[in-house]
PyMOL commands that place a pseudoatom at each C-alpha (Angstrom):
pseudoatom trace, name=CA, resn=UNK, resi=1, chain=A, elem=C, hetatm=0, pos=[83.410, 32.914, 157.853]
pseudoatom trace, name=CA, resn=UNK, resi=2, chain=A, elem=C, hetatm=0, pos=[80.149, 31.660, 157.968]
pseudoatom trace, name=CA, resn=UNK, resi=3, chain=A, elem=C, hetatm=0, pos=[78.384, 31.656, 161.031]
pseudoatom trace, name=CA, resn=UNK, resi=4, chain=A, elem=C, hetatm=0, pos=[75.567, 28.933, 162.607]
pseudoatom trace, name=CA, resn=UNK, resi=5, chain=A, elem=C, hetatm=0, pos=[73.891, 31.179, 164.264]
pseudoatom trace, name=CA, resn=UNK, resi=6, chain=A, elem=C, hetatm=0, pos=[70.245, 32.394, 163.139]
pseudoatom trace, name=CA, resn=UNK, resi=7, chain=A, elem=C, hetatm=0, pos=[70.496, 36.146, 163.289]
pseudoatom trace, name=CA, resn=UNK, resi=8, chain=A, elem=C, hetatm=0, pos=[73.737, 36.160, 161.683]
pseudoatom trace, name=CA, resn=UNK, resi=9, chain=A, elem=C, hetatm=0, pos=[73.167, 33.416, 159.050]
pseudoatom trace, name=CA, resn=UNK, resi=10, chain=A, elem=C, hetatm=0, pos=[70.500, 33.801, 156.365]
pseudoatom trace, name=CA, resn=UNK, resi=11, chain=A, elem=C, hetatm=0, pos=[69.207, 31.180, 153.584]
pseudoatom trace, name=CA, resn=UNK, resi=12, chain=A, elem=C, hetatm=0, pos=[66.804, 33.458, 151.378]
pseudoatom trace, name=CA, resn=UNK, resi=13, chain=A, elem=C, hetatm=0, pos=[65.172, 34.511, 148.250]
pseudoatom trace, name=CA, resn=UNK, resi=14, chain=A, elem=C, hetatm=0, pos=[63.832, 37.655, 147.520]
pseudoatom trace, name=CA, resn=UNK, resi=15, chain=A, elem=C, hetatm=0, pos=[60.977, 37.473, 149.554]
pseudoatom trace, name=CA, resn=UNK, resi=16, chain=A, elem=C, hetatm=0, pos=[61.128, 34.169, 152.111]
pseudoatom trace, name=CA, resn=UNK, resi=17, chain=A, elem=C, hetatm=0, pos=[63.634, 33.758, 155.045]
pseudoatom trace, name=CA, resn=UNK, resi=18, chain=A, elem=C, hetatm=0, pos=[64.074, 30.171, 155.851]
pseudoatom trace, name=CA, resn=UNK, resi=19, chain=A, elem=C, hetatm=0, pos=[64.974, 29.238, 159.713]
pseudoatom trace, name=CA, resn=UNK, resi=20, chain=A, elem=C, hetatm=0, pos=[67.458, 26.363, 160.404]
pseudoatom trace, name=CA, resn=UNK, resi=21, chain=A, elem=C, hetatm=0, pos=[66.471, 23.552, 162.646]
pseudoatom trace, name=CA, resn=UNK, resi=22, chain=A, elem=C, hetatm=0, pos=[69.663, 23.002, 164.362]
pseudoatom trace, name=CA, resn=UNK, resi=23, chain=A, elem=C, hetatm=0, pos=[70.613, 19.478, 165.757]
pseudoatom trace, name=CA, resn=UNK, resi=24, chain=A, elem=C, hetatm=0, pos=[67.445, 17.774, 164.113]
pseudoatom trace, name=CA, resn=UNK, resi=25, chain=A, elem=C, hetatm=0, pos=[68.018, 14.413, 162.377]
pseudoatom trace, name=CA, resn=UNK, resi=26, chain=A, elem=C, hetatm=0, pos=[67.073, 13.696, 159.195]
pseudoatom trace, name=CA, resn=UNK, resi=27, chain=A, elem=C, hetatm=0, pos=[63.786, 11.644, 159.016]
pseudoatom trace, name=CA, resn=UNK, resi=28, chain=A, elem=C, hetatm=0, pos=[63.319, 9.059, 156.523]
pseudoatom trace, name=CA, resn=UNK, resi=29, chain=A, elem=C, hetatm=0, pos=[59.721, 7.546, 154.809]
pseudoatom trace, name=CA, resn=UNK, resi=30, chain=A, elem=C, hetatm=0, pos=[58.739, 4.191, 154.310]
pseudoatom trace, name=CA, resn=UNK, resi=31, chain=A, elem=C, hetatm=0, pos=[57.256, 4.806, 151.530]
pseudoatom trace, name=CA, resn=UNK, resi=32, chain=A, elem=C, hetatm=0, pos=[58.629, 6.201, 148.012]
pseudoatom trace, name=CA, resn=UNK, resi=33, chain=A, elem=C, hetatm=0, pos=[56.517, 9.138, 146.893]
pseudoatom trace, name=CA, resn=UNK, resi=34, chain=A, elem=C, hetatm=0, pos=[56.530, 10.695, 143.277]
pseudoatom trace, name=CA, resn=UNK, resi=35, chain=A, elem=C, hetatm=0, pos=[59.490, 13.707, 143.314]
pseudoatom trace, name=CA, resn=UNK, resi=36, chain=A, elem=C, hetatm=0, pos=[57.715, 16.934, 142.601]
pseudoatom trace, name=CA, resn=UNK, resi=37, chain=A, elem=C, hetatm=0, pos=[60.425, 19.662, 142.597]
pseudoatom trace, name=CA, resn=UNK, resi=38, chain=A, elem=C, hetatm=0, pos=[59.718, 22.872, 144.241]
pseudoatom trace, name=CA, resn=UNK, resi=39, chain=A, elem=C, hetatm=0, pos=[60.616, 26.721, 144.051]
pseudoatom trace, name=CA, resn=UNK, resi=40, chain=A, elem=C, hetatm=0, pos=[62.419, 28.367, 147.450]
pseudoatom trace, name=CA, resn=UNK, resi=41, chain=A, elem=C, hetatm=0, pos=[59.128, 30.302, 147.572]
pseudoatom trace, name=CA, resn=UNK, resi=42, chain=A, elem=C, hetatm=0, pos=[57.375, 27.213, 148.499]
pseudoatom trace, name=CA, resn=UNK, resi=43, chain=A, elem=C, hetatm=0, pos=[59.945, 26.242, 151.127]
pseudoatom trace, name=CA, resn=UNK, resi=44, chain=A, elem=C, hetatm=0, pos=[58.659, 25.541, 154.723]
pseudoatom trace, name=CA, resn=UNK, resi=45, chain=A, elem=C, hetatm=0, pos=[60.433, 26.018, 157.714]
pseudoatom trace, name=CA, resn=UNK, resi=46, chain=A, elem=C, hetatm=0, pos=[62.057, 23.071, 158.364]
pseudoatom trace, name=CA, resn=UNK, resi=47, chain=A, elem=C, hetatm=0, pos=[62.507, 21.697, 154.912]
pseudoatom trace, name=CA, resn=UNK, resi=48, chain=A, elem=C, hetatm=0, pos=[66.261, 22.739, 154.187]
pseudoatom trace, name=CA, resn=UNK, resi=49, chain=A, elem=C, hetatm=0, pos=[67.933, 22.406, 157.531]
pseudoatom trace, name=CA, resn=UNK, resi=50, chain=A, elem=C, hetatm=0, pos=[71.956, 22.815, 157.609]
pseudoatom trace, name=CA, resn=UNK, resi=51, chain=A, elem=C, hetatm=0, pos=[73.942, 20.004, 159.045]
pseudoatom trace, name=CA, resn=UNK, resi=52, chain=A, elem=C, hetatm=0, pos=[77.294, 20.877, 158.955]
pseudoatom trace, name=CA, resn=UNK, resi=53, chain=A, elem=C, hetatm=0, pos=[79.755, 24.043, 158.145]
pseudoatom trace, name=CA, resn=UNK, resi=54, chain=A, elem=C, hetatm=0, pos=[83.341, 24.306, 158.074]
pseudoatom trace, name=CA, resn=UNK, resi=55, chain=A, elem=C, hetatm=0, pos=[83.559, 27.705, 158.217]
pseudoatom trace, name=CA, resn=UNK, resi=56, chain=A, elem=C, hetatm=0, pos=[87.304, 28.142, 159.209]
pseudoatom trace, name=CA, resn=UNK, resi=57, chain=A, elem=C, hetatm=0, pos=[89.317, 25.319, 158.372]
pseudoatom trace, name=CA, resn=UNK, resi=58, chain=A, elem=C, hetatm=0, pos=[92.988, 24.702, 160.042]
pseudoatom trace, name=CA, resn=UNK, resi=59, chain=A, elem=C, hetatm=0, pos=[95.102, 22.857, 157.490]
pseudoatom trace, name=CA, resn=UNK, resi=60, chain=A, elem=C, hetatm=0, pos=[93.649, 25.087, 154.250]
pseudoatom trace, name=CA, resn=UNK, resi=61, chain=A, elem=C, hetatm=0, pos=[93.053, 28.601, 153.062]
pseudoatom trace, name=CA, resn=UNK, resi=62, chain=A, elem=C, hetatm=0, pos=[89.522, 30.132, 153.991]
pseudoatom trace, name=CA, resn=UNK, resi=63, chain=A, elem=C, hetatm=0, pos=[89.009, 30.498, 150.501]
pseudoatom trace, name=CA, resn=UNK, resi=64, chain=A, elem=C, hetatm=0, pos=[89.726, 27.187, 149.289]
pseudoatom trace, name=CA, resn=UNK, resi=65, chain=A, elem=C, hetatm=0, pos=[88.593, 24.942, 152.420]
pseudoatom trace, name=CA, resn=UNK, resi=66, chain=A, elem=C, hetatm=0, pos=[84.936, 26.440, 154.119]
pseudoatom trace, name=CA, resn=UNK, resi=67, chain=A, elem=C, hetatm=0, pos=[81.806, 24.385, 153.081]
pseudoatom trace, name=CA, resn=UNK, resi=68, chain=A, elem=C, hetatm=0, pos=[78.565, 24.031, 154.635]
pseudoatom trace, name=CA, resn=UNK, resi=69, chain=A, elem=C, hetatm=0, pos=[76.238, 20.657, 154.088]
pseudoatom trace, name=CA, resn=UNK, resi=70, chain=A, elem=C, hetatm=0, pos=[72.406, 21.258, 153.790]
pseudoatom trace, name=CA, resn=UNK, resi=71, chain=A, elem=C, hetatm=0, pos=[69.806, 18.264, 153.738]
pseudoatom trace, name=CA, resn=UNK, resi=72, chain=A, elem=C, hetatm=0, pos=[66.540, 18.614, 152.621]
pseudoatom trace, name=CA, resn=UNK, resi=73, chain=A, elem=C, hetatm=0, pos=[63.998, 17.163, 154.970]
pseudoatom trace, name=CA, resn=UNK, resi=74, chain=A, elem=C, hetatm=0, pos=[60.738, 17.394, 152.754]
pseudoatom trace, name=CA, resn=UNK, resi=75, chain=A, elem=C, hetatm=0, pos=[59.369, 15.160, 149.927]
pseudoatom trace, name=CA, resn=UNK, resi=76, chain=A, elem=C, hetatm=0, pos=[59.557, 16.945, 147.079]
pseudoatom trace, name=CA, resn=UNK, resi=77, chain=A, elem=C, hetatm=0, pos=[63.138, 18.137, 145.190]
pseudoatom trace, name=CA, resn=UNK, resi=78, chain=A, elem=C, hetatm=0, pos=[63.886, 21.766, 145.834]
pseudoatom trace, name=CA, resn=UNK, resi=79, chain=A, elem=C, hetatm=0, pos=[64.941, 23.756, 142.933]
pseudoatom trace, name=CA, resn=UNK, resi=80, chain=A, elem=C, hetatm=0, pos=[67.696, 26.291, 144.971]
pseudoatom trace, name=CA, resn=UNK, resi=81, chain=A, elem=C, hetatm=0, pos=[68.294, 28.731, 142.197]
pseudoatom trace, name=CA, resn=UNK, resi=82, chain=A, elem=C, hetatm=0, pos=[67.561, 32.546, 144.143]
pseudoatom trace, name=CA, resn=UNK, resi=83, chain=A, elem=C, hetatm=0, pos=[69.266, 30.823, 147.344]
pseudoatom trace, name=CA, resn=UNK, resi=84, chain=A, elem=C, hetatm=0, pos=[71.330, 33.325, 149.249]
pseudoatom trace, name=CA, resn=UNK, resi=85, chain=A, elem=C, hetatm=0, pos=[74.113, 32.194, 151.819]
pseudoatom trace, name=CA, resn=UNK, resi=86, chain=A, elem=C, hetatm=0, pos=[75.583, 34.931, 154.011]
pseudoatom trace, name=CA, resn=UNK, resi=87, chain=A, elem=C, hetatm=0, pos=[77.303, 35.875, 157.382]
pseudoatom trace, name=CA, resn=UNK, resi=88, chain=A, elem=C, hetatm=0, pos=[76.870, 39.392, 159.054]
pseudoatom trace, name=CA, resn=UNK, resi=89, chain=A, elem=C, hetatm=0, pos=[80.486, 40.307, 158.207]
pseudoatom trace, name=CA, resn=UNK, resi=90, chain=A, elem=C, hetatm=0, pos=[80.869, 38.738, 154.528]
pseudoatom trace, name=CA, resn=UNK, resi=91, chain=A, elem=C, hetatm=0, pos=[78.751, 39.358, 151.395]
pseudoatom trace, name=CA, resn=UNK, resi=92, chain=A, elem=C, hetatm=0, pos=[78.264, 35.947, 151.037]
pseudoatom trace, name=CA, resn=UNK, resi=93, chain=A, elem=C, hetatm=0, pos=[77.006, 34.291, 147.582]
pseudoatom trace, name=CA, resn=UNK, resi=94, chain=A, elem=C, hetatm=0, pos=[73.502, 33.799, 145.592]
pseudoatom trace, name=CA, resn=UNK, resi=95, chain=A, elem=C, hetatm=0, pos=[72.870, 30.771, 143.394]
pseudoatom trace, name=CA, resn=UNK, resi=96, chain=A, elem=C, hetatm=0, pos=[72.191, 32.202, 140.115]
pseudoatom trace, name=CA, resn=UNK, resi=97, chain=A, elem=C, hetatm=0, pos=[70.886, 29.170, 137.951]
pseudoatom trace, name=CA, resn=UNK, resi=98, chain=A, elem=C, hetatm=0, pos=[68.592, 26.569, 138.357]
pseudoatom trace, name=CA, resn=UNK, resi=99, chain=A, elem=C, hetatm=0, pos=[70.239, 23.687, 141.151]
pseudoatom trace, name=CA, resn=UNK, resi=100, chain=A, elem=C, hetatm=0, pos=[68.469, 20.484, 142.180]
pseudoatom trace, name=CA, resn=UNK, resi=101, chain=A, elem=C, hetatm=0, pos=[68.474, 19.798, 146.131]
pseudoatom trace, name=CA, resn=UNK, resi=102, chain=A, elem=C, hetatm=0, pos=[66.985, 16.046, 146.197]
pseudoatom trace, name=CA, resn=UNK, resi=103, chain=A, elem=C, hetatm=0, pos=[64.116, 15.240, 148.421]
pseudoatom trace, name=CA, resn=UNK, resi=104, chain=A, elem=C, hetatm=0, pos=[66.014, 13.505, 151.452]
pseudoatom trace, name=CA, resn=UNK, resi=105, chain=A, elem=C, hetatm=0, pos=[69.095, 13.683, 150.116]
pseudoatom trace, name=CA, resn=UNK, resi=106, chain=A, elem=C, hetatm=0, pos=[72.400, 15.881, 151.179]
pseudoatom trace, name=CA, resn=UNK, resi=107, chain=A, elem=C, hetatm=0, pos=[73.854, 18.501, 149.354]
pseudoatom trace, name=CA, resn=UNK, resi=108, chain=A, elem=C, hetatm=0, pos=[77.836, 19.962, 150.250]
pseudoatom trace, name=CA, resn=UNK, resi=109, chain=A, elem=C, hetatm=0, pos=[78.171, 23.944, 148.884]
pseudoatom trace, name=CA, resn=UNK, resi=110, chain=A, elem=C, hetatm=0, pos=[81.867, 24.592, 148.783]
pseudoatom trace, name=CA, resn=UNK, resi=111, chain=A, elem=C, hetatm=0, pos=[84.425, 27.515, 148.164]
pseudoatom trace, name=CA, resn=UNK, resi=112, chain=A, elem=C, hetatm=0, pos=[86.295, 25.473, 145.886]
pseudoatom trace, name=CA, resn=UNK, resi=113, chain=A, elem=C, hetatm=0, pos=[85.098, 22.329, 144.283]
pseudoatom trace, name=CA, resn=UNK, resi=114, chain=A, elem=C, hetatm=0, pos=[88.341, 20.876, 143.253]
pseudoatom trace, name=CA, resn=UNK, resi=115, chain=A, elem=C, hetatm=0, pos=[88.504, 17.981, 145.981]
pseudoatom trace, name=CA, resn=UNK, resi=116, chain=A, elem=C, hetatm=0, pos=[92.195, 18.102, 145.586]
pseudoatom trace, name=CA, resn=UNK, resi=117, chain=A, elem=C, hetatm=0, pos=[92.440, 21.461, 146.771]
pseudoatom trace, name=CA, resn=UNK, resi=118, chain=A, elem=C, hetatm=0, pos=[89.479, 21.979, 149.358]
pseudoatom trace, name=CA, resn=UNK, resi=119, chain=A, elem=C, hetatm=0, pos=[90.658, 18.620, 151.906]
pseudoatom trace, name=CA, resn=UNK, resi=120, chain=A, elem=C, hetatm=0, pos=[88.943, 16.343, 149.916]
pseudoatom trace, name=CA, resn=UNK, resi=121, chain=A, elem=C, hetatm=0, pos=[85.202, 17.901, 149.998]
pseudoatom trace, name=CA, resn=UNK, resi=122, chain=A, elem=C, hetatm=0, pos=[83.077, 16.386, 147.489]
pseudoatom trace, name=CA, resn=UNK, resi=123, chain=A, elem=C, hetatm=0, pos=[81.454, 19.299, 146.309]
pseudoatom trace, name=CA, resn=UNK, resi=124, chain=A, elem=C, hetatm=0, pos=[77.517, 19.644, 144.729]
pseudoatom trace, name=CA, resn=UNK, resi=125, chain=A, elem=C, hetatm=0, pos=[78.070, 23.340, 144.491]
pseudoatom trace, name=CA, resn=UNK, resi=126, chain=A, elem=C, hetatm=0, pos=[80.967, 25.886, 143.987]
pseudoatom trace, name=CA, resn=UNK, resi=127, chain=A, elem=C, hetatm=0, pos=[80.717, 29.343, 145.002]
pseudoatom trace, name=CA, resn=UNK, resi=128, chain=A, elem=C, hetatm=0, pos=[82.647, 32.601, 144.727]
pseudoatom trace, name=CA, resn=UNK, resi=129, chain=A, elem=C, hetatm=0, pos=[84.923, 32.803, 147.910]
pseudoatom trace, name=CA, resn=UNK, resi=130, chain=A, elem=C, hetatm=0, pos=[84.194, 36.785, 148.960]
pseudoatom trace, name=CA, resn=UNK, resi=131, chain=A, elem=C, hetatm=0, pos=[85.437, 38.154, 151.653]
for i in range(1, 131): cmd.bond("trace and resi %d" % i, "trace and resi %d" % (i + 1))
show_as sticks, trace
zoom trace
């Protein structure tokens, strides 16, 4: 089960601690910029913010159904290989290789990324289920 609270959820690498910026909307620009894609390192507070988690879903397995949507709010593509996703009670999951979170653009990490066996999530991202 994965948690929306800060002290018990944690986006990191090995270093940085990212905060969440609960209920904010998503802004968008008037103007296209050029996409420069960015290491977690260089992540601001504020620039990945999580918008929705299923984190214990009624009609489905745990293991097959929980998700959680990100959105990054900056300008430039985040690159979220290092990214580390955990509760207080599970060990949670790390992305090991190099995965593109678009500049304004949402991005669905699921427990299972077969839509016909998660309730229909379309997933960006499949993790090991550990619980």
């Amino acid at each position: 089960m994965f948690i929306l609270i800060s002290s018990l959820f944690s986006c990191q690498n090995n270093t940085d601690s990212l905060s969440q910026n609960l209920g904010a909307e998503p802004q968008s620009t008037e103007q296209e910029k050029p996409s420069v894609t960015i290491k977690l390192s260089d992540v601001k507070d504020g620039d990945i913010l999580i918008t929705e988690i299923m984190h214990d879903p009624v009609k489905i397995d745990d293991f097959r159904g929980e998700w959680i949507e990100i959105y990054n709010n900056s300008d430039q593509d985040i690159d979220l290989q290092g990214l580390i996703v955990r509760s207080s009670k599970e060990a949670g999951f790390q992305i090991e290789e190099s995965t593109l979170l678009a500049r304004k653009e949402y991005f669905v990490l699921t427990a299972n990324g077969l839509a016909n066996l998660n309730g229909g999530i379309k997933s960006n991202y499949s993790y090991d289920y550990q619980m």
